[in-house]
FIRO-966815 format. One line per field, with one value per residue (C-alpha): residue number from 1; residue in three letters; x, y, z. Coordinates in pm, 1 decimal. Each point is the difference from the previous one (the first is absolute). Layout:
BEGIN
k: [NUM,...] .
r: [Ala,...] .
px: [X,...] .
py: [Y,...] .
pz: [Z,...] .
***
This chain:
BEGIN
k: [1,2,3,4,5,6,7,8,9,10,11,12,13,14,15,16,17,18,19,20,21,22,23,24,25,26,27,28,29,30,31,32,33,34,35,36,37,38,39,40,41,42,43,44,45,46,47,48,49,50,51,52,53,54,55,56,57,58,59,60,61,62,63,64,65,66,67,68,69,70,71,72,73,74,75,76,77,78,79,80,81,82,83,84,85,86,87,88,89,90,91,92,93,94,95,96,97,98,99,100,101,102,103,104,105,106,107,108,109,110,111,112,113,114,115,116,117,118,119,120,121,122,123,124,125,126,127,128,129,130,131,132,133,134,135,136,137,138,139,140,141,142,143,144,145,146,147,148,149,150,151,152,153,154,155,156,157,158,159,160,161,162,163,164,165,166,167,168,169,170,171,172,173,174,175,176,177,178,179,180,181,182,183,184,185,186,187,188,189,190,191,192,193,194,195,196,197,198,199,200,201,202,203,204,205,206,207,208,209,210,211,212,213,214,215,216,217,218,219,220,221,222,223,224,225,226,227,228,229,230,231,232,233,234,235,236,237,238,239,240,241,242,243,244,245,246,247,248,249,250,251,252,253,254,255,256,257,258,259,260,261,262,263,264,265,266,267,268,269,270,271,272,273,274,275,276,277,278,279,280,281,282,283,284,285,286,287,288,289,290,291] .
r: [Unk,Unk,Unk,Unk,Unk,Unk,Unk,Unk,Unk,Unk,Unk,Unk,Unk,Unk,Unk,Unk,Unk,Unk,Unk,Unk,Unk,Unk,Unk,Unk,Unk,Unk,Unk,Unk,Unk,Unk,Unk,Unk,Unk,Unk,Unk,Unk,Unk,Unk,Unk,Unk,Unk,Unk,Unk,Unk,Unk,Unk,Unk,Unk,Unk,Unk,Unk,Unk,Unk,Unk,Unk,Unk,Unk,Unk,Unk,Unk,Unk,Unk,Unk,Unk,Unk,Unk,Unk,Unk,Unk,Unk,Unk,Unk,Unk,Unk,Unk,Unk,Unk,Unk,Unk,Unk,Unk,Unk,Unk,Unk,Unk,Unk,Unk,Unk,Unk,Unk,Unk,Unk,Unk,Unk,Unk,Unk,Unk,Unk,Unk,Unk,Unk,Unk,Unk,Unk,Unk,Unk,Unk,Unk,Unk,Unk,Unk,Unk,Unk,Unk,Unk,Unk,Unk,Unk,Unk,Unk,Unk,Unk,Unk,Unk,Unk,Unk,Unk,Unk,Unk,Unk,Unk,Unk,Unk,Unk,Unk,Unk,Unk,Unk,Unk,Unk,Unk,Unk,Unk,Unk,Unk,Unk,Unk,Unk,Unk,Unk,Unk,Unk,Unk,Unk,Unk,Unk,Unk,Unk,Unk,Unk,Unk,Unk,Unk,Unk,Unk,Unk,Unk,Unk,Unk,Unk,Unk,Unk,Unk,Unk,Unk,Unk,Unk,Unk,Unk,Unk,Unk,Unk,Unk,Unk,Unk,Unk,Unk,Unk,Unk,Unk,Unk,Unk,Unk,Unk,Unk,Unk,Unk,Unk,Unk,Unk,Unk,Unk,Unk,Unk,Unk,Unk,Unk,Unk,Unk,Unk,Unk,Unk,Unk,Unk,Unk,Unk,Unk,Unk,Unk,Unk,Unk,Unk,Unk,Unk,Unk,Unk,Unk,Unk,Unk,Unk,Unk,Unk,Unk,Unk,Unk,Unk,Unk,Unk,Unk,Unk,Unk,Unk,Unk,Unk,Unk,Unk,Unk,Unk,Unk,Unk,Unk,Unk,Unk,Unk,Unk,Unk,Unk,Unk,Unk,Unk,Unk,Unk,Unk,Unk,Unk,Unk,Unk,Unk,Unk,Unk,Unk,Unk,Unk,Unk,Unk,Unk,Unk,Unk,Unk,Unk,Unk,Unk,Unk,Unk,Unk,Unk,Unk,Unk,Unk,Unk,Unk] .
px: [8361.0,-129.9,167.1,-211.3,101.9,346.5,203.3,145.0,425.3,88.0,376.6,237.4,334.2,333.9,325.3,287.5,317.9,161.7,-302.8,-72.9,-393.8,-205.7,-358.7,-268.4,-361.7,-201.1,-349.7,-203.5,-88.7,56.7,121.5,334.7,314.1,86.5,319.1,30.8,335.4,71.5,298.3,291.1,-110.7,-392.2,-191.7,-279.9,-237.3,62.4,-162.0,-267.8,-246.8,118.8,15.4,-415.4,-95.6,189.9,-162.0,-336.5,73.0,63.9,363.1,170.7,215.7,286.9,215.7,244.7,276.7,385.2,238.5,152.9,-359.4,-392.0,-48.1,247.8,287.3,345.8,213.8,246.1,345.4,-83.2,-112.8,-126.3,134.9,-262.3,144.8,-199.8,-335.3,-3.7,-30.1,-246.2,-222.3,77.1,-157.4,-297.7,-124.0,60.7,-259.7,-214.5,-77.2,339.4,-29.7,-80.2,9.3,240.9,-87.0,339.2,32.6,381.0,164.8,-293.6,91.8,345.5,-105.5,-248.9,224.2,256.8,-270.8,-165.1,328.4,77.3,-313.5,-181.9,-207.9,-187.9,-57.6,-253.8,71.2,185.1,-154.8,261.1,-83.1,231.0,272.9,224.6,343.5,153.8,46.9,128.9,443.4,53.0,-110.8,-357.4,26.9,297.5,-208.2,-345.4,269.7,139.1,-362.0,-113.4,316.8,-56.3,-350.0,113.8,178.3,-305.8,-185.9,-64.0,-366.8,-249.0,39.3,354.6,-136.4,-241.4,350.9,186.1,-297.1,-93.2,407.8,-30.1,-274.2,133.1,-334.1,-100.7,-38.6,-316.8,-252.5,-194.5,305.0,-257.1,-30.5,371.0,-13.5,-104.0,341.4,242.6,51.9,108.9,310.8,134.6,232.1,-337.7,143.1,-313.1,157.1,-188.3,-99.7,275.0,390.1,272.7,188.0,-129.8,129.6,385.9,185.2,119.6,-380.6,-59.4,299.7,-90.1,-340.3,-15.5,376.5,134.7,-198.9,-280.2,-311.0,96.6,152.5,-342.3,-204.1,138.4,-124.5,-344.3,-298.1,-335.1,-180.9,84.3,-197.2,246.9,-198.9,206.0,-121.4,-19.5,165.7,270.5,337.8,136.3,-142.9,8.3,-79.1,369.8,-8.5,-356.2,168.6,300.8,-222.6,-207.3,342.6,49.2,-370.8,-186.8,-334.3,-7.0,-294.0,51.8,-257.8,0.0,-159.0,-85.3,77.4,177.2,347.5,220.4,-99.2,157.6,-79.9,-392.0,-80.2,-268.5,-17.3,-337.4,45.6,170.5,-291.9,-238.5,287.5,50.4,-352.2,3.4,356.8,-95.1,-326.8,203.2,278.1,-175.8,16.3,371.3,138.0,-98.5,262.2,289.7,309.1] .
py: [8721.4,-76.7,-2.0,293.3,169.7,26.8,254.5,-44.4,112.4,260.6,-82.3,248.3,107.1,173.8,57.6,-34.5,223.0,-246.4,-65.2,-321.6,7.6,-92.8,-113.8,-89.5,38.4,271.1,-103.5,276.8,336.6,232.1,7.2,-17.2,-179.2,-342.7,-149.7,-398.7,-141.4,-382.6,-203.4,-84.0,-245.7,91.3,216.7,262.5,-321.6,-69.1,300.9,-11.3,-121.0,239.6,303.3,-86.8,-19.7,345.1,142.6,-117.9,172.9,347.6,6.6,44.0,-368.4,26.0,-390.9,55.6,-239.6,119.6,40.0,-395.8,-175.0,-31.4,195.4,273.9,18.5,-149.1,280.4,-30.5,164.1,-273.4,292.3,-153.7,213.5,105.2,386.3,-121.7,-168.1,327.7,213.4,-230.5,-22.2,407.7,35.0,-208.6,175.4,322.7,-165.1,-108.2,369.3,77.3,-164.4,-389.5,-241.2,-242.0,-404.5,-204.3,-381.0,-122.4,136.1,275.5,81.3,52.3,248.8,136.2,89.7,153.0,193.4,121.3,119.2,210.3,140.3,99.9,246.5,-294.8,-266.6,11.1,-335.6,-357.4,-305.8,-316.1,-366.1,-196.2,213.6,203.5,215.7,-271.6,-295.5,-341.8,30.3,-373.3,-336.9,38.0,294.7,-145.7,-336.7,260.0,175.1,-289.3,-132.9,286.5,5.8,-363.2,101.1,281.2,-330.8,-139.0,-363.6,-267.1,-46.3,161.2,-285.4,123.2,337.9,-89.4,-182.3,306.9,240.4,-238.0,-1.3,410.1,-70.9,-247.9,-191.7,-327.6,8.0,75.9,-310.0,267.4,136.7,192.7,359.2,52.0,-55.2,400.6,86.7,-182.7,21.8,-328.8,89.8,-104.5,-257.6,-188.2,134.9,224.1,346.0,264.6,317.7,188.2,61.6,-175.4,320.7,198.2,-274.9,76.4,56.2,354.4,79.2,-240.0,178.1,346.8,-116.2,-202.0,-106.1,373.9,125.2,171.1,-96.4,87.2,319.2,111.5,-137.3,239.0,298.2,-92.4,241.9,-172.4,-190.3,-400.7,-332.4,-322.2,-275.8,-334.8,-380.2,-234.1,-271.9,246.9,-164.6,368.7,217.1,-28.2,192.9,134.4,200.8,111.1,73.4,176.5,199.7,131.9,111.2,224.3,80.3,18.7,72.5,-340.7,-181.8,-398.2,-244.2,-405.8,-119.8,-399.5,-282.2,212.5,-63.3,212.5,86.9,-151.2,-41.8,-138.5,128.3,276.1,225.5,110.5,-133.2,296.4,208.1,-75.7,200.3,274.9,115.0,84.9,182.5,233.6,47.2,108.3,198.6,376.7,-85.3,-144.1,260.8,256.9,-237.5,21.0,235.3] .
pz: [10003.0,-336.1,-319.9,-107.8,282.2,-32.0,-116.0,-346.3,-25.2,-214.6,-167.1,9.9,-28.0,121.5,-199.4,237.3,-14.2,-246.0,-228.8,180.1,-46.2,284.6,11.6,295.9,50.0,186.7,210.9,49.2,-99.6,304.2,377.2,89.6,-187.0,117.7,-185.1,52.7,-69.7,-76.7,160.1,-225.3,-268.4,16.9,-160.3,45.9,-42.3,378.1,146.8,-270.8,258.9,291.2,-295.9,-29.3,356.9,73.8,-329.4,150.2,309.8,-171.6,-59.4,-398.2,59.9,-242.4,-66.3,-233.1,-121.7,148.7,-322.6,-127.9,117.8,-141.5,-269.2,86.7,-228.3,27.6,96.8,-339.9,227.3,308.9,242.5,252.7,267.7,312.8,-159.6,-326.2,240.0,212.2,-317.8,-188.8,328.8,-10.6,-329.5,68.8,303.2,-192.6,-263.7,260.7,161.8,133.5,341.9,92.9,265.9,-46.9,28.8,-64.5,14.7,31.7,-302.3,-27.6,372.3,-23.5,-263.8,144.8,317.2,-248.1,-146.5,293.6,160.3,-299.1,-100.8,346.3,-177.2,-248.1,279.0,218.9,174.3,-38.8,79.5,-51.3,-104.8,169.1,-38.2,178.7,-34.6,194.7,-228.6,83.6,-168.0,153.5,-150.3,-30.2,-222.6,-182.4,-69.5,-98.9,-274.8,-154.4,-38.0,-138.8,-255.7,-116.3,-77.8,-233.4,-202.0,-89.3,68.7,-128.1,102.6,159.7,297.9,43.7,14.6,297.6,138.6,16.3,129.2,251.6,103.2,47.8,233.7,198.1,-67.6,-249.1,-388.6,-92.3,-154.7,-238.3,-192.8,-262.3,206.5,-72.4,-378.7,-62.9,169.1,-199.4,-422.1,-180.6,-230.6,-314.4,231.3,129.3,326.6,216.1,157.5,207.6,-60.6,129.2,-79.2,122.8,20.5,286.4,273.0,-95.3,271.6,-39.8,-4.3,300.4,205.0,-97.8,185.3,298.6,65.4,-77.8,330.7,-275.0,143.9,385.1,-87.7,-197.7,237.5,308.3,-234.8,-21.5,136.4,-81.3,132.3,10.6,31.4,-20.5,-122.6,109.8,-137.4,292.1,-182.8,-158.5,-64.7,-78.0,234.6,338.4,313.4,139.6,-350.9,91.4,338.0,-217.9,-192.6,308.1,195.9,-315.2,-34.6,331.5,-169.6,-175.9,-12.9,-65.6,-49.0,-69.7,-318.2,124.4,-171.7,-312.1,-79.3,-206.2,-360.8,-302.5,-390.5,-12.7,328.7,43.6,284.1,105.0,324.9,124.3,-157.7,325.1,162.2,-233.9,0.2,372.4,-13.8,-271.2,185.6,338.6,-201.8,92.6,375.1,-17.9,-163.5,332.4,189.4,-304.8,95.3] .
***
């Protein structure tokens, strides 16, 4: 596609319950709503290339930044509750036209389920990035959370950036360091930090969520439509939860994105757009089969 050719974001923004301020960007003028969600510790930026291509295709792609990351505000009271995602995700479909599919990667998922469950009316369908309610409590998940929580202290370099991205993968450091530079902010300390906030991993918010039962107990509500996207080379993700999710919702569909591995801070995701297209194309003849 060329550069004239693609369609130019319009900002906006949502004020959350607590005055936490929001912001994304919307692709397209008309067609129907859909809302792409980032993992925990990206931003909008990494469905900026999936946002176009669904724009392109006729759809009004919406990627905003969750409250504590991008260019969203900090929440000031540490609310960073999936109670306080659900209702900011709430507000934004309302701004978008009042109904929405959903597209959720990790983090973005989990809301998105939580979302979805509670507002049936305003979601049209849920398609998951390498996500699902099921989540990995045992070491893998314990080693992905203390990562994640050393990031929010800050680096060094940008070298032990790549380090610590590369150990969330489960892959090797990257030689071109310079793509993650737009993520991080050098302080006062010399010390580089990403865009998000440290806060929203705590573990009250973390056990309300995943450990507390959250996601699975949603996730048995939901009435739309569903398209599980799983990476191949996923170190989160894997397919007894896909298997999980299905016992609880036999109209899942679940496809395998090759060669992608989870998302994490620099990533982007428009690999799972080559899947989304089709699913939103199919969703009038899956929803005769829903209950």
């Amino acid at each position: 596609m060329a550069a004239s050719d693609r369609p130019d974001p319009e900002p906006f923004e949502v004020v959350g319950a607590d005055g936490t301020v929001l912001r994304g960007d919307s692709f397209g003028q008309g067609g129907k709503a859909a809302i792409l969600l980032h993992g925990g510790g990206q931003s909008r930026s990494a469905w900026r290339g999936a946002a176009r291509r669904l724009a392109q295709a006729g759809y009004r792609a919406v990627a905003m930044d969750l409250r504590g990351h991008g260019a969203s505000d900090w929440s000031a009271g540490g609310n960073y509750s999936f109670d306080d995602y659900a209702d900011d995700l709430a507000r934004t479909i309302d701004l978008a036209g009042g109904r929405a599919v959903l597209v959720g990667a990790s983090l973005g998922g989990h809301v998105s389920v939580v979302t979805a469950a509670r507002h049936p009316a305003k979601v049209t369908a849920l398609a998951l990035a390498d996500v699902t309610p099921w989540i990995d409590e045992g070491e893998i998940g314990t080693d992905i959370r203390a990562a994640m929580r050393r990031m929010g202290e800050g680096v060094s370099s940008l070298d032990e950036a790549a380090e610590l991205v590369a150990r969330l993968r489960g892959d090797v450091p990257r030689s071109d360091v310079s793509g993650l530079r737009k993520h991080l902010r050098q302080r006062a300390d010399g010390r580089w930090y990403w865009l998000w906030d440290p806060a929203y991993l705590t573990e009250e918010n973390l056990s309300h969520g995943g450990e507390g039962g959250l996601f699975v107990a949603e996730a048995r509500r939901l009435q739309c439509p569903l398209l599980v996207m799983r990476a191949e080379c996923s170190t989160v993700t894997t397919p007894q939860q896909v298997d999980q999710f299905r016992a609880a919702i036999p109209w899942l569909r679940n496809v395998v994105i090759a060669g992608a591995g989870h998302m994490v801070t620099g990533d982007v995701n428009d690999a799972y757009a080559n899947e989304i297209l089709p699913f939103l194309a199919s969703l009038d003849s899956q929803t005769k089969d829903m209950p």
